[in-house]
N, C-alpha and C positions, 0 to 999 in steps of 0.2 A: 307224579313221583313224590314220595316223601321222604326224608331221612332226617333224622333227628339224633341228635350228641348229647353228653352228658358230662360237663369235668369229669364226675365222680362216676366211673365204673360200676354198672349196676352188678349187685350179687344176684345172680338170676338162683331160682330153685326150681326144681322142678315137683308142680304140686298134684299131687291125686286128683282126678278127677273127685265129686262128690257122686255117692251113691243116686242112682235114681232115685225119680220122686217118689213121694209117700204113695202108696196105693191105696194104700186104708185112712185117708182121711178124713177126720168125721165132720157130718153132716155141718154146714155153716149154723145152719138154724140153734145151734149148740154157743152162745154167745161166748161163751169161754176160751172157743177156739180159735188158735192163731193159723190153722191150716190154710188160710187165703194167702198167708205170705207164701213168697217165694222159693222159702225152701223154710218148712215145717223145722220147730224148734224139737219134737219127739217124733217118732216112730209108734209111740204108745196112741191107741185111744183116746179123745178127751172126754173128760167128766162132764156129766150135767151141771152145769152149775149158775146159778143168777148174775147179774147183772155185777152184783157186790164181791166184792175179791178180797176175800181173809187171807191170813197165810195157808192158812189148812187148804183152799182152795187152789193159792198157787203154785203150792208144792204138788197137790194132785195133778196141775196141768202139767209142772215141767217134771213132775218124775220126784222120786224121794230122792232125797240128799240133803243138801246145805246149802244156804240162803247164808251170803254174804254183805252185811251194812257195810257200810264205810262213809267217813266221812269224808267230804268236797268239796273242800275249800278253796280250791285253786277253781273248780269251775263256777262256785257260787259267789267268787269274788269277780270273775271275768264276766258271768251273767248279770253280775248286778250293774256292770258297767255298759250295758247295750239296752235299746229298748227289743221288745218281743221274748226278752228272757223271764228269769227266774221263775222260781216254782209255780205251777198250778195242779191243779185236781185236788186240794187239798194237804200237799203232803209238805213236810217241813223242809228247810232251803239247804240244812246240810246232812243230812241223814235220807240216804236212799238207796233203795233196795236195787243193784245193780248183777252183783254175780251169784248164777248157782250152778254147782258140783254135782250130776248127778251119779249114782251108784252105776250107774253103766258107763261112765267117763264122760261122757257128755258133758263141756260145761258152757251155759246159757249166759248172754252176756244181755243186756236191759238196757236200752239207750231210747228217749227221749228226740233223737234227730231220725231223718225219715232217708230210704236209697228213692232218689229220683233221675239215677243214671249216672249221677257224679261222681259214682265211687266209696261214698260213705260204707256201704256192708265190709267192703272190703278193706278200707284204711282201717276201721273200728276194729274188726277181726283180728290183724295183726298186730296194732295196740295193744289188745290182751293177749296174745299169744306168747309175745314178746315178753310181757311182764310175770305170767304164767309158767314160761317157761314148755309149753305145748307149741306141738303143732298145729298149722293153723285153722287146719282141715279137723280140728278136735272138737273148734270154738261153733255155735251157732247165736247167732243174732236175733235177737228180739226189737225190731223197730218200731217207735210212733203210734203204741199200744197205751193208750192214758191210765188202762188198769191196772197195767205191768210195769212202764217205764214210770224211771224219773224224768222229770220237765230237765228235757234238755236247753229251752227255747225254740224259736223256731227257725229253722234249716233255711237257713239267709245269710250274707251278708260275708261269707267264705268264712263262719265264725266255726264250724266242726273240726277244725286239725286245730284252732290256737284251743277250743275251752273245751269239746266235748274228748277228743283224744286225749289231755289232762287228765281229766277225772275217769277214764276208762282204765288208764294205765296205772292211775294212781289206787283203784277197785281190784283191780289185777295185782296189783304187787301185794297191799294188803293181805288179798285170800291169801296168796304164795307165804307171806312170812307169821300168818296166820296158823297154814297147815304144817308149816316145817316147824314152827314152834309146839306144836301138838303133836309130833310124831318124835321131837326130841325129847319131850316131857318122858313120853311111854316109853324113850328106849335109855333115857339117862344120859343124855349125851347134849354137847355144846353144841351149839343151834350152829355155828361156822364149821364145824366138821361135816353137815352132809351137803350134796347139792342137788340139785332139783333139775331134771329134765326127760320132757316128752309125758310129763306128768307122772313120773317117779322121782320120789326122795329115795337118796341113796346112800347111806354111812358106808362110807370105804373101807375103816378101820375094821369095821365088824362085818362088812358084807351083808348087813341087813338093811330091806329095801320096803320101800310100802307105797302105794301107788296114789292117787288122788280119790278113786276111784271105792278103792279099800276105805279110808279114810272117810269119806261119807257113809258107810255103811254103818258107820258107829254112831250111835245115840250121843254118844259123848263128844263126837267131831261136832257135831251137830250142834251143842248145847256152845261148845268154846267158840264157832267162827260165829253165833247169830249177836255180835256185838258191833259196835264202831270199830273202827282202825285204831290199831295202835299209835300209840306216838312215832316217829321217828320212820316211818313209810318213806322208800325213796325211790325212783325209779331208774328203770338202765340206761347207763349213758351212753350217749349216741355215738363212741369208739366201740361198745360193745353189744352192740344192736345186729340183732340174726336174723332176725323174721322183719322188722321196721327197717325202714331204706331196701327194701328188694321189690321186686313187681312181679308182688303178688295178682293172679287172677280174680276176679269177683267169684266170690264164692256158688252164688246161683247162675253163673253163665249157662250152663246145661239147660236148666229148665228155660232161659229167656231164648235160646237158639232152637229147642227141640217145641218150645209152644207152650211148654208144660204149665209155666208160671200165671197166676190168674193175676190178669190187672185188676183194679177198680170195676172196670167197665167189663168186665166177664163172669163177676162176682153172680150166680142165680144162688135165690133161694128157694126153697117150697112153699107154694104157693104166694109166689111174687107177682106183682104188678109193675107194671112202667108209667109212668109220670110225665107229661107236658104240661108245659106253663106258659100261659097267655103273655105273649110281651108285648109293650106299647110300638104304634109304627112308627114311633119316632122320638130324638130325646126330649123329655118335658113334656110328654103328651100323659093328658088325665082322663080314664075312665069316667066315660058320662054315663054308661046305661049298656046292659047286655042280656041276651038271654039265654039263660043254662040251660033248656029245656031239651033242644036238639042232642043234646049229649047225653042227659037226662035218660032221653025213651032210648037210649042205645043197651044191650043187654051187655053185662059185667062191665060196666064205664062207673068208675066212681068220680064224680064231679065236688067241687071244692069252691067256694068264693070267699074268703076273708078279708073283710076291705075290701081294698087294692090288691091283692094276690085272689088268681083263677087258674087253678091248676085242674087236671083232668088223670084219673089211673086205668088200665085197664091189660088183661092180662098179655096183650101184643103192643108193640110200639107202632104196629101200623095200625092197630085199634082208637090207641092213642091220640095218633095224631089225626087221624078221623073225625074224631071227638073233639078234638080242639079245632079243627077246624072248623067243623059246623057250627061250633058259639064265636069265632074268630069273625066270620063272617058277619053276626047281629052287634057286633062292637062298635060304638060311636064315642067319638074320642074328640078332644079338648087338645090342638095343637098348642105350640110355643115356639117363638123365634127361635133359634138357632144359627151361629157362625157357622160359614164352610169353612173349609181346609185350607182356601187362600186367604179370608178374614182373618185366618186365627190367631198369628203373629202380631197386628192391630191390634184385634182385640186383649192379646195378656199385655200388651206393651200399655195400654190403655186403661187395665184394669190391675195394675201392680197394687198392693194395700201400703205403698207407705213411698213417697213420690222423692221423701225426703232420701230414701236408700238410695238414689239412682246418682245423687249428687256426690263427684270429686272432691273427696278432702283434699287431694294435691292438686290443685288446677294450679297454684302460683308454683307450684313445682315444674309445673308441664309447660307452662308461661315461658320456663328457662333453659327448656329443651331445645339442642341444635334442629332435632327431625321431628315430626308428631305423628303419628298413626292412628286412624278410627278410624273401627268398621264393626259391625253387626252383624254374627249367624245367625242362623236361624237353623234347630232342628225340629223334626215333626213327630207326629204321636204314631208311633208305631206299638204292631202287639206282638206279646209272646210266641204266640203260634207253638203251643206244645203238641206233640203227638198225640195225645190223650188229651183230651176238652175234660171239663170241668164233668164231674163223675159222683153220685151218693146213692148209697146204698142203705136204707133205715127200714130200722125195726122196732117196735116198740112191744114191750114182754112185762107184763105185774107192774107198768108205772116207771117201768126203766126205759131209754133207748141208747141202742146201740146203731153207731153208723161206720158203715165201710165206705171210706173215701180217700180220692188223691189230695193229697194239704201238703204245704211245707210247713203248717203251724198245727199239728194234732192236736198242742193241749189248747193254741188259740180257738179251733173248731170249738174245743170242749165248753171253752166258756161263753162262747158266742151262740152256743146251743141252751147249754145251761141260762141262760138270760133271754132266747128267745120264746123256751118253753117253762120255763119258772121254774126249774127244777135242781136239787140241791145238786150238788156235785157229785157224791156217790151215784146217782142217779143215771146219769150221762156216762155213755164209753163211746170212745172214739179210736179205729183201729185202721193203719193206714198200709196197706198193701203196698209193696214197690209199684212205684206208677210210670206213667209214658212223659214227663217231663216238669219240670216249674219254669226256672231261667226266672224266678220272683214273682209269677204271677198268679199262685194257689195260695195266698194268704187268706182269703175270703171267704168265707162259710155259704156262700148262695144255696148252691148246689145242694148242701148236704140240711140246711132247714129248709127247701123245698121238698126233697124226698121225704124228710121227717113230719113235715107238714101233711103228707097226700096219703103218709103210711099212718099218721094218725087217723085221719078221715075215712082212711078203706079198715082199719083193724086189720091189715096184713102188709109183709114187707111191700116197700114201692123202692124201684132204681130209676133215679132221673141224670141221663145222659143229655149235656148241653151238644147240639149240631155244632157244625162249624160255624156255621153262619151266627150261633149265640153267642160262641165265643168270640168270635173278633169283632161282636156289636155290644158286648152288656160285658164282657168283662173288661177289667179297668186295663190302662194304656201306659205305656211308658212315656212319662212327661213331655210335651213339645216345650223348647225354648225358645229365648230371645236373646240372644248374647252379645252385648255393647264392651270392647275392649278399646280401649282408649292407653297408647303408650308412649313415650317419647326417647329419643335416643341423644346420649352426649355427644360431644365433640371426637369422643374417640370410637365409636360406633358402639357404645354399652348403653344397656337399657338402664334410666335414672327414674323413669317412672311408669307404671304399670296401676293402670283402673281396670278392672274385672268384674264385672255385672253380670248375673244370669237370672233373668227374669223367669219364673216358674218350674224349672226342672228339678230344683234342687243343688244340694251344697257339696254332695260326694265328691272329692278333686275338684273343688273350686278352689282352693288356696295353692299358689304357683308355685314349684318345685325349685324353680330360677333364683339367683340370688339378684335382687332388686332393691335397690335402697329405699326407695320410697312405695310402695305397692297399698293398693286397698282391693280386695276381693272379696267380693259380696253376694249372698243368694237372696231375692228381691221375689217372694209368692206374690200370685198373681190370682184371679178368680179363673179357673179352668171349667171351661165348656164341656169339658170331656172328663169322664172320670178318669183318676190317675194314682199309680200306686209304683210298687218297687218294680224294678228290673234288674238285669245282669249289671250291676255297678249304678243301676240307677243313671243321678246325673252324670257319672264321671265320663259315660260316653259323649256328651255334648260337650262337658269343661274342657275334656282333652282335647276333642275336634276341632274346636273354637282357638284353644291355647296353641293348639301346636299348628294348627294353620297360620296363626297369626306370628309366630316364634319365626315361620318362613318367609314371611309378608317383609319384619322386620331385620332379616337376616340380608334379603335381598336390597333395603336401605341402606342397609350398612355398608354393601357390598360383602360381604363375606359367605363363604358357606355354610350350608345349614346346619353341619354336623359341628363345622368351628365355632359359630355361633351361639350355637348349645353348650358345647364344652364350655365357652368362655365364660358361660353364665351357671356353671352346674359346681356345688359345693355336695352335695349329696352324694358321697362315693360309691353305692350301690345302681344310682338311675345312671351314673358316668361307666359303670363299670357293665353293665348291659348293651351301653348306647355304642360305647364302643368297640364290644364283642358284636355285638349287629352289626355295627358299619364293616368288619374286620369280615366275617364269614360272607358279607356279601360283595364285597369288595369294592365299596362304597367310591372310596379315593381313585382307584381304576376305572370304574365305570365313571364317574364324572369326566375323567378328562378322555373318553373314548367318544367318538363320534357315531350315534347312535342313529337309527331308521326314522324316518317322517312318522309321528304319530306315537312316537315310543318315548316313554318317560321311566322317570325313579322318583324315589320319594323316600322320607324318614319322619319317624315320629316317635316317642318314647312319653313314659309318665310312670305314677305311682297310687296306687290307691290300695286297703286292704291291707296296709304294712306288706305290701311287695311290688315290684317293681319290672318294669319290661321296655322291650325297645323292637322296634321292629324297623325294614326294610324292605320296599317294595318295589315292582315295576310291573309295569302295564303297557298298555298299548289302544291307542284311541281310535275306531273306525268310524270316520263323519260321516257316510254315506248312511250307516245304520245308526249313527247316535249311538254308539255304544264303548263301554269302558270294559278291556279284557284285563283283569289280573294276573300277568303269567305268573310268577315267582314271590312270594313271602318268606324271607329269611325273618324270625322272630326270637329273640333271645329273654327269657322269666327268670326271674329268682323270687322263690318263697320261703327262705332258708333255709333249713336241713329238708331234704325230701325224705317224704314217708315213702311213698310208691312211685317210683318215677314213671313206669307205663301208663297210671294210672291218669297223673298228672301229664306224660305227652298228651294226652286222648282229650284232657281239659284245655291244654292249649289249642288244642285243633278244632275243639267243638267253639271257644273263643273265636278263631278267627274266623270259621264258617260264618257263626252268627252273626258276627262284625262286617259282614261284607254284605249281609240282606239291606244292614239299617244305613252302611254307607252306599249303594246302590241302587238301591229300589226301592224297599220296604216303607213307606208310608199309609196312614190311612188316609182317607179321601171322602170327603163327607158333606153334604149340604142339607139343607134343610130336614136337622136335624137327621139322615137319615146317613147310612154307612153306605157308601158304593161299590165298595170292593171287599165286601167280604164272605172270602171264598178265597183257597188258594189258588182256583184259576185267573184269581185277577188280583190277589195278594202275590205280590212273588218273593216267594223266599229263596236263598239260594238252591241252585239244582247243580248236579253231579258236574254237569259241563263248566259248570262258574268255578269248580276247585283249580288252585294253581300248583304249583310247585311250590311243595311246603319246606324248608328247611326249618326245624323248631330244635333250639339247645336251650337247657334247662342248664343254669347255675346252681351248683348244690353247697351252702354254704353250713357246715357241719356246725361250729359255733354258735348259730342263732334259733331260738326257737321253729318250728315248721308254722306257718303260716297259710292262709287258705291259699288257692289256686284256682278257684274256678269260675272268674271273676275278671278280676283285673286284664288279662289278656287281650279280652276285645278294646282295650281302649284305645291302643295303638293302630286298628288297622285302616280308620274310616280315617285318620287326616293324614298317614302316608300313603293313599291313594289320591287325597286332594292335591298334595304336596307333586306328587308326582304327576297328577291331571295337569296342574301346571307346568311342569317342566316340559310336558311333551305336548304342549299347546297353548302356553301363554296365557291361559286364563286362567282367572283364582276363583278356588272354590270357597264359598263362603253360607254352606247349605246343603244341610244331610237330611235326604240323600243327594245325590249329586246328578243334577241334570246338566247335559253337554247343552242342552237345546237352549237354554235358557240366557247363554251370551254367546258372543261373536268370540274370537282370539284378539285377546286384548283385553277384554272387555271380565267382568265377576260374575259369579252366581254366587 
């Protein structure tokens, strides 16, 4: 069962279905064409056209009308402040080509961020709806097209509702006070006499009206909106938002429910090939000697060796992989030691680069402490496991190429491509179809210079689809840690010192929410075995894990409860005002003093990362005979300030604490000599239907504050009030994600 609340009363609407899909969509091989997205930006035909995108050429693809600049300040100052931002493909950091108006009403909106399930088509939509003054069902999305969009950055990091929704609405308002200022020139009249809506300008006074629509059809609209924005651009305030704050539907639901929608990996061209790629058996292992012949005499096999890369094309993937296997087999290889998955904690504790980080600036601090605490987590390298494996689809046409692929970085692809094949930036297009998932780990271009690689060799498109087994072995890992906290409590049970160490994962919510007089918290890299890159919050799931396991460790020194404990130490009126709306809705104070079942516990845990904030609430239940931990009930309470969507944002929290419950659970990799053991989801376990609990999730909507990402933060709360409650209901502390029962007695730690 789930139910979910909301302070703030969502305005529901009810929205049109979208028309069916395009029937006439033309041919991919047509590089201009955005028809692989999910729901086509025209109805019309697209032009033939090269690689090189004029305007003349992009007016052809989206239809005659008007091409709206503006400028973006607000997101090219928020981009300059992250890495993986600001501009690329050439274009300049505050002029970019974002909205166009076409003469059948249609208007096309240009974003730089990509839909990988999270919601972006849809929050983006009603961003310009809202500022437009249309409904939302008017707007169509252009995503993650490097020849169409502007560099939004890349789609990480919960950065699309604080910088890309900004300049979306700020583009939108623009056209709006653009076209009313062109419609009032022509009729003579004061730009504050008409108003604007569903995409009619309407003067009252005179009952003359002109549509958006009208207004592109004029040479002369045309010529007035293709400038920057005016000064003095503002956007609607969030008391008087119609379309923004409601829960709206994803606009391509249809085609993603009826089948319609073409992922990456569905993508065929004329006259395509498929692509496999020789992987080493293991990590550190060096190509000594092979023979490509076997593949060679096979007919339509096109064979590849550059360097170190052996790749194979051919028009079947069972062809394919045929083909690779018979030169697979003559491979002789050059092993290299390798840590297992029980070494691996030794080894980054062992291989930190700076021995100096690890040392207490407050040790005479801690010296003076009534109680001391230290103790060490440890979590493990787990993977993404998206729906969609790693996916490229490449073409190469006159010296250009073009590639269809899953990314959360389109324009990073671009330039990672551009530098692999030496090629200017005009050169390179990168066009990224709503895909089956990221959760941080498509930043990497593998995939897509592989295919670009085998499609150069054969002279015709090639699609290289990574197996499962590629994926959870060569694609990079969400960091393993080592977390050393070392804390001390005064006389009156308050924490006076706090050391914070995380050896390798990273610094996301490493710095303690808790107000502490004396505190030092540190991120300490370490040399990783394993390749490793982002995830859903990155570190902040191990910092939280570590932090609020150990908030309960010291809670119970003190004697106090865990939720008093917290408050006592919480200045931050947002993390206090979730913590104890979770403890409220779950009935936290009730259930501690009730006398519960052998084997059944509770648990709490809260933190902040993302600029928002969450708390949760859980209980469980522990069956010894099977070693196993049941989550019945998660009460979870989020705020990200104003909500855009709040369905939208439930659906984020839920897919949050699913996730959160693979990596506090089960989810590890497992690996020795250098080689992956479990990779496969029949021996990866992610969570399955039966692991769901009873969700209670409420969303705090606080009107006053910017909106903020959401899709994110959530999971950080779930893995250490599971631990927190593993203890309650069997005396053991957890101190290692994921959480093995077997691994101590009662009494006793893991």
């Amino acid at each position: 069962m789930t139910t979910t609340r909301t302070e703030k009363p969502e305005r529901g609407t009810k929205n049109a279905e979208r028309g069916k899909p395009n029937e006439k969509q033309a041919n991919l091989s047509s590089v201009a064409s955005v028809s692989c997205f999910a729901e086509s930006v025209t109805q019309r035909p697209v032009p033939e056209t090269g690689n090189e995108m004029d305007r003349r050429g992009f007016i052809q693809l989206l239809g005659a009308g008007i091409l709206v600049t503006v400028f973006e300040g607000i997101a090219d100052a928020q981009r300059s402040s992250r890495s993986g931002g600001g501009s690329g493909g050439g274009r300049g950091r505050n002029v970019s080509a974002r909205i166009h108006i076409g003469e059948d009403g249609v208007i096309t909106v240009m974003t730089g961020k990509i839909e990988m399930g999270q919601g972006a088509r849809a929050e983006l939509t009603q961003s310009a709806a809202e500022e437009l003054h249309v409904p939302p069902d008017s707007i169509r999305m252009v995503m993650g097209d490097t020849h169409l969009c502007p560099d939004d950055g890349t789609t990480a990091g919960s950065r699309t509702t604080p910088s890309t929704v900004p300049a979306v609405r700020q583009a939108a308002a623009a056209a709006r006070m653009l076209l009313i200022g062109l419609a009032c020139k022509q009729w003579g009249v004061a730009e504050n006499s008409v108003e604007v809506r569903d995409g009619v300008i309407t003067h009252p006074p005179s009952n003359r009206t002109v549509t958006f629509a009208e207004l592109a059809k004029s040479g002369a609209a045309a010529k007035a909106l293709d400038q920057p924005a005016p000064p003095g651009v503002s956007v609607t305030p969030v008391k008087e938002w119609k379309v923004m704050g409601t829960s709206y539907a994803r606009p391509n639901r249809r085609d993603l429910v009826t089948g319609a929608h073409k992922f990456p990996s569905d993508l065929i061209l004329p006259n395509m090939l498929h692509g496999k790629v020789l992987r080493p058996p293991s990590y550190g292992a060096k190509l000594l000697s092979i023979d490509l012949e076997p593949a060679k005499a096979m007919k339509d096999v096109v064979v590849l060796r550059e360097g170190d890369f052996v790749g194979v094309a051919a028009p079947t993937t069972f062809q394919a992989t045929q083909a690779l296997k018979a030169i697979a087999e003559t491979a002789k290889w050059e092993s290299a030691p390798h840590p297992s998955s029980t070494e691996v904690y030794d080894y980054l504790r062992q291989r930190v680069r700076s021995k100096r980080d690890l040392e207490n600036p407050f040790a005479n601090e801690m010296g003076k402490a009534a109680k001391v605490l230290k103790q060490t987590y440890r979590t493990a390298y787990i993977q993404h496991a998206p729906a969609e494996t790693r996916t490229a689809l490449a073409e190469w046409k006159d010296g250009h190429l073009t590639v269809w692929t899953c990314t959360q970085a389109p324009f990073g692809y671009h330039s990672e491509l551009g530098r692999a094949f030496q090629l200017p930036s005009e050169r390179v297009r990168v066009i990224v179809p709503d895909f089956g998932c990221g959760f941080g780990g498509k930043h990497t271009a593998e995939s897509a210079i592989e295919a670009a690689r085998l499609a150069r060799a054969a002279g015709r498109p090639v699609s290289v689809k990574w197996t499962r087994e590629e994926e959870f072995t060569w694609a990079y890992f969400r960091p393993a840690a080592v977390i050393e906290i070392e804390a001390g409590l005064d006389e009156k049970g308050q924490i006076a010192v706090w050391h914070f160490i995380n050896i390798n994962s990273g610094a996301a919510a490493v710095q303690t929410p808790y107000r502490i007089a004396h505190n030092n918290c540190r991120y300490v890299p370490s040399d990783t075995p394993l390749r490793q890159g982002s995830y859903r919050t990155l570190a902040a799931t191990a910092n939280n894990f570590a932090r609020e396991c150990m908030m309960d460790e010291l809670a119970a020194a003190a004697g106090a409860d865990p939720l008093d404990f917290r408050l006592a130490h919480l200045d931050n009126d947002r993390i206090r005002a979730v913590l104890e709306e979770a403890a409220r809705q779950f009935d936290w104070r009730g259930r501690r003093k009730q006398k519960r079942a052998p084997g059944t516990g509770i648990g709490l845990a809260c933190g902040t990362e993302k600029a928002s904030v969450v708390a949760a609430c859980v209980e469980i239940s522990v069956d010894e005979a099977k070693n196993e931990i049941v989550v019945k009930k998660v009460t979870e309470v989020f705020e990200a300030g104003t909500v855009v969507n709040p369905e939208n944002l439930r659906k984020q929290v839920i897919g949050c604490i699913l996730m959160g419950l693979g990596g506090a659970l089960r989810e590890e990799m497992i690996f020795e000599g250098g080689k992956m053991l479990n990779a496969s989801f029949g021996k990866y376990l992610v969570p399955r239907f039966k692991d769901v609990p009873e969700l209670d999730i409420h969303l705090r909507n606080w009107p006053g504050m910017e909106p903020v990402g959401g899709g994110e933060t959530p999971i950080i709360a779930i893995a250490p009030a599971i631990a927190n409650a593993v203890f309650d209901a069997t005396g053991r502390r957890i101190r290692q994600m994921p959480i093995k029962l077997s691994a101590a007695k009662p009494g006793q730690t893991t």
